[in-house]
C-alpha positions in Angstrom: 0.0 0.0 0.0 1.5 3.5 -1.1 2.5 6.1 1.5 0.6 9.1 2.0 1.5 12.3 3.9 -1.5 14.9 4.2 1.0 18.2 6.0 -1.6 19.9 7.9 -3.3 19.4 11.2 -6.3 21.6 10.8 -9.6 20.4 10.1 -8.8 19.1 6.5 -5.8 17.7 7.4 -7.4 15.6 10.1 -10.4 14.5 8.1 -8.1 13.3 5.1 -5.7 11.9 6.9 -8.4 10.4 9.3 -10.9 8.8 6.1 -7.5 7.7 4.7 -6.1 5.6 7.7 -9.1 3.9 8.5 -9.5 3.2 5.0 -6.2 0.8 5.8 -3.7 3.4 3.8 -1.0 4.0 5.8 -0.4 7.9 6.5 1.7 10.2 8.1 0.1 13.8 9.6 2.5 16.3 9.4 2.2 19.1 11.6 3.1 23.3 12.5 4.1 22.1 16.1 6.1 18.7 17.9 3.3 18.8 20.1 0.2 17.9 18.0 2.2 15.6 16.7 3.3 13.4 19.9 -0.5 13.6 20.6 -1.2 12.3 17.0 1.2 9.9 17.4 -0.2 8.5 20.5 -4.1 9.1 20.4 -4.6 8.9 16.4 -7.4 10.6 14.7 -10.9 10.6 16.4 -13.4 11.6 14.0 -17.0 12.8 15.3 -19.6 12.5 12.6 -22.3 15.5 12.5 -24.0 14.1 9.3 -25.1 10.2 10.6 -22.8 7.3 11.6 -20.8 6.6 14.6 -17.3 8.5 15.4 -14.2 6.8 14.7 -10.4 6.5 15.8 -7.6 5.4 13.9 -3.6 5.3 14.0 -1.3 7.5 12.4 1.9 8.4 12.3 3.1 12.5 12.8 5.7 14.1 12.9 6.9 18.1 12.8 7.3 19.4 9.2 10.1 20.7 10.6 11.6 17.4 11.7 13.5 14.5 9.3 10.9 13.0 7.1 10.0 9.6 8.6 9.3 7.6 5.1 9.7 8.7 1.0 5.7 9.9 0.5 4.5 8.1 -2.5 2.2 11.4 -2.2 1.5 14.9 -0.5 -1.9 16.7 -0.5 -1.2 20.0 1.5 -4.0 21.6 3.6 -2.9 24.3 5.1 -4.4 27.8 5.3 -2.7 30.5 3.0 -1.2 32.6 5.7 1.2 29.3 6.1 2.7 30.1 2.7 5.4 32.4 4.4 8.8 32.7 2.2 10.3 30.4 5.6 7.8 27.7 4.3 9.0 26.6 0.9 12.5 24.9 2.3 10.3 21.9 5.0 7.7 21.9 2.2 11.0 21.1 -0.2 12.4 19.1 2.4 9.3 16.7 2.8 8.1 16.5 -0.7 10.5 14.1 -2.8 11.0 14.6 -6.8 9.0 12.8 -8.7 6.4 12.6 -5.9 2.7 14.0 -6.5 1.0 17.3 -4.2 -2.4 18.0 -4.2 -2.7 21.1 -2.5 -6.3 22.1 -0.7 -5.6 25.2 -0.3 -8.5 28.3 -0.6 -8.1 31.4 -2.6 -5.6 31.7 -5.7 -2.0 32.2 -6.0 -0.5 28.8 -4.0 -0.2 27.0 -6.9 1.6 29.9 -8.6 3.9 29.6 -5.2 4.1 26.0 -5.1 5.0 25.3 -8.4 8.0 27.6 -8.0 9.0 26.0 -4.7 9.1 22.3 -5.9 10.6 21.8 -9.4 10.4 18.3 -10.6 7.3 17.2 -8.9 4.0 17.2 -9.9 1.2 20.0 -8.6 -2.3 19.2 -8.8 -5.1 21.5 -7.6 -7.5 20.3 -5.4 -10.9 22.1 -4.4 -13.4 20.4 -1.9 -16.9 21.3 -0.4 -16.0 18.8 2.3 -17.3 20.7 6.0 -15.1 20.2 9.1 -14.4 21.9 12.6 -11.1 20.7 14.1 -12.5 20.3 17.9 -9.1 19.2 19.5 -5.2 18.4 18.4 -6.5 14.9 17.1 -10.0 15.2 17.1 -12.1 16.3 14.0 -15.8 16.7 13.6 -17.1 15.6 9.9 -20.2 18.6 9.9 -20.9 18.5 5.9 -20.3 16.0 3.2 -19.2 17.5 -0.2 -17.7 17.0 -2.9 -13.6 16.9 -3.9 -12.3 17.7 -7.5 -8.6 17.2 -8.8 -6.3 18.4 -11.5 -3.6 19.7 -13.4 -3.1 22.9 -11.4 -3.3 26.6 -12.8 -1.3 28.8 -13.0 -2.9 32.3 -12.7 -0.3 34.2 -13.4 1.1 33.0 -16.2 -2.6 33.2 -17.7 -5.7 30.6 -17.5 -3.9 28.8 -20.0 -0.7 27.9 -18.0 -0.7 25.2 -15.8 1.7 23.1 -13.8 3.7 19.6 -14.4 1.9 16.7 -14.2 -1.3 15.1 -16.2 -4.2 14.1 -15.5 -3.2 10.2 -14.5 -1.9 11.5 -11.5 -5.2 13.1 -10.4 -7.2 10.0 -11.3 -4.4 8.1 -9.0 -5.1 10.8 -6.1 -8.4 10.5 -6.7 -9.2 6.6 -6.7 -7.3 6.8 -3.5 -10.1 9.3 -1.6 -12.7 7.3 -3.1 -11.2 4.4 -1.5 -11.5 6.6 2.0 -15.5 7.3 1.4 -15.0 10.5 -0.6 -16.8 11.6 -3.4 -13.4 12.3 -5.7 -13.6 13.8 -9.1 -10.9 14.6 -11.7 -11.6 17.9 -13.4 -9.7 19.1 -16.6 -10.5 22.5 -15.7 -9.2 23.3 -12.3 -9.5 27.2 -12.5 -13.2 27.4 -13.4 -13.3 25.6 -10.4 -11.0 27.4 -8.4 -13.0 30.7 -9.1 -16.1 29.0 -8.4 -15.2 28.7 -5.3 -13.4 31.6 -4.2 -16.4 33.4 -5.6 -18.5 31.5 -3.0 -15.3 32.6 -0.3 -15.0 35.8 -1.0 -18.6 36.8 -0.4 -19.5 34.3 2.6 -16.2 34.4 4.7 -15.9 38.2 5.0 -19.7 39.2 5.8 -20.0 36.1 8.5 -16.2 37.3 10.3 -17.4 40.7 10.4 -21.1 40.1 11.5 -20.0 37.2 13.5 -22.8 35.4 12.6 -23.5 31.2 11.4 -23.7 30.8 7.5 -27.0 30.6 7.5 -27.8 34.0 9.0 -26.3 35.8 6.0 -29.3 36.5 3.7 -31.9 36.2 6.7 -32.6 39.8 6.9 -33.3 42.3 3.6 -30.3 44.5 4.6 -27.9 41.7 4.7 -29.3 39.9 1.9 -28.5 43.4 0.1 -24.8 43.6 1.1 -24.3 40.3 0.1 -25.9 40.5 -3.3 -23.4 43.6 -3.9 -20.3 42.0 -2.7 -21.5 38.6 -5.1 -22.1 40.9 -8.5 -18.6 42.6 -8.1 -16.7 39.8 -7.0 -18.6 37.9 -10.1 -18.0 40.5 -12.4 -14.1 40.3 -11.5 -13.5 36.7 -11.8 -15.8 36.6 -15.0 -12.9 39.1 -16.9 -10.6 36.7 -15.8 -11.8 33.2 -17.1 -14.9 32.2 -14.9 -17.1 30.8 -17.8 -20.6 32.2 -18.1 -23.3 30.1 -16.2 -26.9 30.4 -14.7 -27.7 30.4 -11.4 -24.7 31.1 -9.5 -26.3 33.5 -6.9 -29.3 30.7 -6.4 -26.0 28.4 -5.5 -24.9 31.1 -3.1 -27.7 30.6 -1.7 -28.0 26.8 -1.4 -24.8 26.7 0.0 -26.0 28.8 2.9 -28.7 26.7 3.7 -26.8 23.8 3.8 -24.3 24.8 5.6 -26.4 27.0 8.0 -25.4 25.8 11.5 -21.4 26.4 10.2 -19.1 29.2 11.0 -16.8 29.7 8.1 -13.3 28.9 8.5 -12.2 32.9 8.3 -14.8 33.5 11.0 -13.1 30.6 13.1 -9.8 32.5 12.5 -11.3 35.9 13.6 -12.9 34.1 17.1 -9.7 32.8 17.7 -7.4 35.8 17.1 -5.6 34.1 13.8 -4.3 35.2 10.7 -7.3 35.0 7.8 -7.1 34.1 4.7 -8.2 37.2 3.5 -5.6 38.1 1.5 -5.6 35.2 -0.2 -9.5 35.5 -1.0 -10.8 39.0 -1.1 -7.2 40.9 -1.6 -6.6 38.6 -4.3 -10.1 39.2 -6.2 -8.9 43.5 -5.6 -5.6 41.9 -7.2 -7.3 40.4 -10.1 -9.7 43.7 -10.7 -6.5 45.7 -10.5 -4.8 43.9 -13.0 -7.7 44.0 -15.2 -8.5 48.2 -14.7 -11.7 47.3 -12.9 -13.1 48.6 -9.7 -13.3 46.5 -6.6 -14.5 48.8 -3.7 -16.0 46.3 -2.0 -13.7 43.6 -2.2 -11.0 46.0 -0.6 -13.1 47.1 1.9 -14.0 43.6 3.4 -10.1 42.9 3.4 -9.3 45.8 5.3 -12.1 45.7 7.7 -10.9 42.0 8.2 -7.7 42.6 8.1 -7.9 45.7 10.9 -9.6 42.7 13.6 -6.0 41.9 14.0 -5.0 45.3 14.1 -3.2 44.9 11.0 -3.2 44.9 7.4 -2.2 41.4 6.2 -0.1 41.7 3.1 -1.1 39.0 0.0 1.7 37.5 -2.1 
């Protein structure tokens, strides 16, 4: 049975690597800090189920990124947050992830792949974009709060144009993905990765900010006439944006919007988790990088700046995109 290493102890992280263990792949979690992973190590995963079916624990192995790799990965998939793609990242990325050996990154927003791509010549970068729902409830514990969906493929390169994309073919994501289907996920290969990309970060860019900064549950977004308003506003600009830059045309995107709400209605989105907890967002990554993209293309973006600096001023600070 290959070797998989899933780097990233967050909620992702500990579903993937989770699913994959008890699936009977063998996998290695690694982590930010030694400590997570000497409990990792020593507990395993426990994984709480929100959506039916009985919680369930199972072994791992972690270790510190920082830390000798224990075993050659026969594959990565990343799932970290974008503030962890710091310049002081790419050498223990480099470190852990052989040549030759495949990365799917779950990453939100735009511009990793760009990143990764440059950090690690001679492997192969896919792009991965999930719908998955998780809250990381402990150092090893994970609660599974929405099943979704998980797409893989050649990654994009957005700055090199929506043409450009990194090494690799699509056998590699088929390989990835036969392997999460073997978990219990529902894994898709997709030959166009940045339609989907921008399909999501559309979704991001106008549910993450407007829950952090109302600190309110998904599904209280649109449940008053004012918010419903703001919303709408953010959505067309942000979809007016990411539709000069290669998001195909297609009906019913704000009715999607709105499903997704619904269905995730009890959640707190991951930036408002950040804010709650006094983190770094993501916002950068998401908003600051749709202002980016509207910059680049002589466009106006008011809205999309101002939800990344309101965001960005919780901390006290404006956080800087790469």
């Amino acid at each position: 049975m290959k070797h998989i290493q899933v780097i990233g102890g967050g909620a992702i992280g500990l579903l993937l690597a989770g699913r994959l263990a008890a699936s009977g792949v063998p996998v290695t979690v690694r982590t930010r800090t030694g400590e997570q992973a000497e409990k990792l190590s020593a507990e395993g995963i426990t994984i709480e189920s929100a959506i039916g079916g009985a919680a369930i624990r199972t072994a791992v192995e972690a270790s510190a990124l920082e830390a000798e790799s224990p075993a050659r990965p026969a594959l990565t998939l990343l799932a970290v947050k974008q503030t962890a793609l710091a310049p002081a990242f790419a050498a223990p990325i480099a470190r852990a992830v052989p040549p030759g050996s495949p990365l799917a990154a779950f990453c939100n927003g735009i511009g990793h792949t760009d990143l990764l791509a440059g950090w690690l010549p001679g492997r192969t970068i896919l792009a991965a974009v999930t719908t998955e729902a998780s809250l990381r409830t402990g150092p090893a514990a994970v609660r599974h709060t929405g099943a979704g969906e998980i797409w893989l493929g050649r990654a994009p390169l957005f700055e090199g144009g929506r043409e450009a994309l990194a090494e690799g073919d699509e056998t590699e994501a088929e390989a990835v993905a036969a392997v999460l289907k073997q978990a219990g996920f529902s894994a898709n290969v997709s030959n166009d990765m940045a339609k989907r990309m921008l399909r999501k970060l559309l979704n991001n860019a106008v549910i993450n900010p407007l829950t952090s900064l109302l600190r309110i549950a998904n599904g209280e977004l649109v449940r008053t006439p004012e918010r419903a308003a703001v919303t709408k506003r953010l959505f067309d600009e942000t979809l007016g944006v990411l539709s000069a830059c290669g998001l195909p045309p297609e009906a019913g995107l704000w009715e999607q919007l709105l499903e997704l709400c619904a269905a995730t209605a009890a959640n707190r989105s991951s930036m408002l988790q950040d804010v709650l907890a006094g983190r770094g967002t993501e916002i950068a990554a998401i908003n600051g990088a749709v202002a980016r993209l509207a910059a680049a293309k002589g466009l106006p973006a008011p809205l999309n700046e101002s939800v990344t600096a309101l965001v960005s001023a919780l901390r006290g600070t404006i956080e800087k995109g790469g």
